[in-house]
C-alpha positions in Angstrom: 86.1 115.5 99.8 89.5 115.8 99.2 92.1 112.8 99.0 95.3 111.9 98.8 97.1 112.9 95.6 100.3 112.2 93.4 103.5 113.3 94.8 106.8 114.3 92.5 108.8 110.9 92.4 112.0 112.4 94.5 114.6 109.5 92.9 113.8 109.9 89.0 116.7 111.7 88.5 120.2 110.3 88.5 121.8 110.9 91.6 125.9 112.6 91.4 128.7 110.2 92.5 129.4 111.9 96.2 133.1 111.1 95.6 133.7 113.2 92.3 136.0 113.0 89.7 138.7 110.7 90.3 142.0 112.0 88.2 143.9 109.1 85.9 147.3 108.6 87.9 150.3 110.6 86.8 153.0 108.2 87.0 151.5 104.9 86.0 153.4 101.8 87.0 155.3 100.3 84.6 154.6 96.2 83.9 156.7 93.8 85.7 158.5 91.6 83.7 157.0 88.3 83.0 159.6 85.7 83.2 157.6 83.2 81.5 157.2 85.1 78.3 157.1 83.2 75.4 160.6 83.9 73.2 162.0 83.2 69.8 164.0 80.4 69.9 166.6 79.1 67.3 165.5 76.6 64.6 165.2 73.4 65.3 165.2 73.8 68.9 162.4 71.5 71.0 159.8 73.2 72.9 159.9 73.0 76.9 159.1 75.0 79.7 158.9 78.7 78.6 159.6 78.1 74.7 157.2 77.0 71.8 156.8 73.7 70.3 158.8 73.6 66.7 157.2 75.4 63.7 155.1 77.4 66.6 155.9 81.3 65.6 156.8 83.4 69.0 154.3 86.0 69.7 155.0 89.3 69.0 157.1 91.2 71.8 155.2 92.9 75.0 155.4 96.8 75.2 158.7 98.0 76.2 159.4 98.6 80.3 158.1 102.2 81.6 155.4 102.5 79.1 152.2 103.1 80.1 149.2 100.7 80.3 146.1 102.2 78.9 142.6 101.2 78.4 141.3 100.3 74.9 140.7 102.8 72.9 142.4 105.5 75.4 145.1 107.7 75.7 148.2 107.3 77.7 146.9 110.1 80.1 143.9 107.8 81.1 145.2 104.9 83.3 143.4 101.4 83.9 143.8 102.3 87.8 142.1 105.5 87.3 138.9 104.0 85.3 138.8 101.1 88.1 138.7 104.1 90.8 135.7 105.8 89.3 134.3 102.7 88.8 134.5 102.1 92.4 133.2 105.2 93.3 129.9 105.1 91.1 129.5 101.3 92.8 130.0 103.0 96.3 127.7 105.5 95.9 124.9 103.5 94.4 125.6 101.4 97.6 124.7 103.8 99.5 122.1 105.3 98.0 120.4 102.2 97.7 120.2 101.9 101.6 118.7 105.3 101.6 116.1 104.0 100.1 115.6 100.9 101.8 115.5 102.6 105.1 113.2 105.2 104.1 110.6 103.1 102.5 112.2 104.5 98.8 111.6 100.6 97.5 108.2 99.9 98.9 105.5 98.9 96.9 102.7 99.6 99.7 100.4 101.6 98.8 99.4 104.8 100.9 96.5 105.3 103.0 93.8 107.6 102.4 92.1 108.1 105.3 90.8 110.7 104.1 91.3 112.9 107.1 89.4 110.5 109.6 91.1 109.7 113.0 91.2 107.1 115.9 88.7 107.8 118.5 88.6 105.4 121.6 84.7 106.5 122.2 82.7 106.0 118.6 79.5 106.9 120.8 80.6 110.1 121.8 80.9 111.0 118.0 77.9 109.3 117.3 74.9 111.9 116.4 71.4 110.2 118.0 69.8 113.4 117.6 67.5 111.9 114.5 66.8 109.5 116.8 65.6 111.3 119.7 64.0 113.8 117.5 61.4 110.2 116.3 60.8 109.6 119.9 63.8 107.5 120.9 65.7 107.5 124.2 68.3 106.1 125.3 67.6 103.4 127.6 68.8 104.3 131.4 72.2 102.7 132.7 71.0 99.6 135.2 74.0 97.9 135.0 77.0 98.2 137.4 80.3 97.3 135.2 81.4 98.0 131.7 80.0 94.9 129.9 76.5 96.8 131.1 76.8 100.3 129.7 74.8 101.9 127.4 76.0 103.4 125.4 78.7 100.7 125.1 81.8 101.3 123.0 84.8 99.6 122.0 88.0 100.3 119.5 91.0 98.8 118.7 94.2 100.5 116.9 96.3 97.4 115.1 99.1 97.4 112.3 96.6 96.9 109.4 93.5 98.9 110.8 91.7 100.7 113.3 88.2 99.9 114.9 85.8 101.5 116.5 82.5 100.5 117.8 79.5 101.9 119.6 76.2 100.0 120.6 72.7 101.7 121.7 69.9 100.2 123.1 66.5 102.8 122.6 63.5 102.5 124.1 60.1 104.1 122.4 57.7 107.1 124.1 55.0 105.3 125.1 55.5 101.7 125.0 53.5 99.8 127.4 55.5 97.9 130.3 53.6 95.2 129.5 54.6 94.8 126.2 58.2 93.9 124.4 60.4 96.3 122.5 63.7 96.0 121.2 65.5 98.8 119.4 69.4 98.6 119.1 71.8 100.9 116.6 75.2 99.0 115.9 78.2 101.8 115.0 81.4 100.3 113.6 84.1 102.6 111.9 87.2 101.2 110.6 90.3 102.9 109.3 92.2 100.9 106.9 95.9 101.0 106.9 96.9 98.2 104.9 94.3 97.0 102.0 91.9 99.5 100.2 88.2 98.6 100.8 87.2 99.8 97.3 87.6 97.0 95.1 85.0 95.0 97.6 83.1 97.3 99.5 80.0 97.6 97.1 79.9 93.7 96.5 79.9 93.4 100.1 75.8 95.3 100.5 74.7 93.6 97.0 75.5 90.4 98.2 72.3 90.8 100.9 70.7 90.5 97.2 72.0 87.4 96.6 71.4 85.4 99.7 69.1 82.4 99.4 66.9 82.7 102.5 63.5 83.3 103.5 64.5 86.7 104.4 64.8 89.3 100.8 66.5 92.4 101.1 66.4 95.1 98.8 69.7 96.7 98.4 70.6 100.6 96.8 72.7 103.5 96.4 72.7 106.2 98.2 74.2 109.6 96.8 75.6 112.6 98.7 77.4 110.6 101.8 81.5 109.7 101.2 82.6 108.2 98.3 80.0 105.7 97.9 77.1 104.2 100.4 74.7 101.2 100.4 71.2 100.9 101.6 70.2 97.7 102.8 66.6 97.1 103.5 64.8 93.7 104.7 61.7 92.9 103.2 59.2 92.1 105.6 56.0 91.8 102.9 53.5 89.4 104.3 54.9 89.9 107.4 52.8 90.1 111.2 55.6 91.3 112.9 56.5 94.9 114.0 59.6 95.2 113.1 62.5 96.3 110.9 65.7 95.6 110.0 68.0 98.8 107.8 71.2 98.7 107.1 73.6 102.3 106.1 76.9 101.1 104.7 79.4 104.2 104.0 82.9 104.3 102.3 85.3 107.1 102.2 88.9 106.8 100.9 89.9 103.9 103.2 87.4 104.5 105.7 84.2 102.3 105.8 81.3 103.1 108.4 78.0 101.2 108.9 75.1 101.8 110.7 72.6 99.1 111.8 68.9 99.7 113.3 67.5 96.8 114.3 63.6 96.6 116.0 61.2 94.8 117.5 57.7 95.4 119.0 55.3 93.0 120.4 51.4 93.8 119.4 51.0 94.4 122.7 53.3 97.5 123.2 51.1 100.0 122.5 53.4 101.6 119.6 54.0 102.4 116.7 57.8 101.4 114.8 59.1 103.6 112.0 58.7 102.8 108.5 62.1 101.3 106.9 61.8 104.4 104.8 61.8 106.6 107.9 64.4 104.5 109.5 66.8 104.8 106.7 66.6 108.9 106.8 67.4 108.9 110.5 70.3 106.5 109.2 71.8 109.3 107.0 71.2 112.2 108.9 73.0 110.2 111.5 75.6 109.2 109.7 76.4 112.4 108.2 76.9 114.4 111.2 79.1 110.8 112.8 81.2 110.8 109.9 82.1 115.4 110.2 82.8 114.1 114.0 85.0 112.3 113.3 87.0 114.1 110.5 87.6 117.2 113.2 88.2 114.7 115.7 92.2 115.2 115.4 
């Protein structure tokens, strides 16, 4: 898929001074007399106020009045007032074009997005594809309830400064389970659109870590090819086991978008059928989360 890529850097240039060339003036002003000048005095004469202590020689004498005042290593035509103005003008303009930066964002050090091209959706469910589901046998479970908190589907979603969340909750119910047995099947949606922070750095440690945990329960965690930028399977190891169920986890990262997909199972002996394999779990997860994840991309 395609993502965000480098843009031309629009202040690597210098910028001109908005105020131009600012002319030396013609008629310089001539230096005011200083009437505290030091002066040659006769010999033997005492210092004071305005003269030099005896045997101090005077310095030599000032330029003469009208002359102009030039800067070091200038010509008469190039005033000290005339270098101070463009001075002042590069400072202005630098001024400003410094607050054009700030107030566009020209200094910030965020990093960009890339969503690549996923959007908001209040409803995850209505993008979510069950069709793998229903195609195993799986229906969704009829509506008994009489206020939100009851639905099913249930969704949720949430758009804040550093990310966006979406979720959507399914409960299933199996062709041909007995009534008198027990079944639970739920599939847990969340999609999350970060603004802020790039998942990448942490997203894989986050599905090996199921590797590392130091419980009765293993899980087998590995890659899975062909979905975003990267995915995770995340499989619980139920060897030994009497119980019918299963426990598969699909985790999916895109750019900045991450997306996981839970199935989580349980059927009593007594139910009268038969649960998927994890294997056949985790292809209903993909097929799933494939057609979810194109859903959402053209949901703009």
């Amino acid at each position: 898929m395609s993502h965000s890529g480098d843009q031309n850097n629009p202040y690597s240039q210098p910028q001109p001074n908005p105020y131009g060339q600012v002319p030396a003036p013609q008629n310089p002003v001539p230096p005011q007399q200083n009437p505290y000048a030091q002066q040659t005095i006769p010999q033997g004469q005492a210092g004071g106020y305005g003269y030099p202590a005896p045997g101090v020689p005077a310095p030599p004498p000032g330029p003469p009045a009208g002359a102009p005042v030039t800067a070091p290593g200038g010509g008469a035509g190039r005033g000290v007032s005339g270098w101070l103005w463009a001075l002042g003008g590069v400072v202005a303009a630098s001024a400003i074009w410094g607050s054009v930066l700030f107030a566009t964002g020209g200094f910030s050090s965020e990093p960009s997005p890339d969503l690549a091209g996923y959007a908001y959706t209040g409803d995850l469910c209505a993008d979510t594809s069950l069709t793998p589901f229903e195609n195993a046998h799986f229906r969704t479970k009829a509506n008994t309830g009489t206020t939100s908190k009851d639905a099913n589907p249930q969704h949720s979603g949430a758009q804040l400064t550093s990310l966006d969340t979406m979720t959507c909750n399914v409960s299933f119910e199996q062709d041909g389970t007995s009534s008198s047995g027990y079944s639970s099947t739920w599939l847990y949606n969340t999609a999350t659109l970060h603004r802020k922070a790039d998942p990448t750095p942490e997203f894989a440690d986050t599905y090996r870590s199921y590797e590392k945990q130091d419980t009765s329960v293993g899980y087998r965690v590995e890659a899975v090819p062909g979905i975003g930028d990267e995915a995770y399977l995340v499989t619980r190891k139920d060897e030994g086991s009497t119980s019918n169920s299963s426990y598969v986890i699909l985790g999916v990262r895109d750019g900045w978008m991450t997306y996981q997909s839970t199935w989580s199972s349980y059927t009593s002996s007594s139910s009268g059928s038969k649960q998927p394999t994890a294997t056949e779990v985790a292809t209903m997860l993909k097929s799933s989360a494939t057609e979810t994840l194109k859903r959402l991309q053209n949901s703009r």
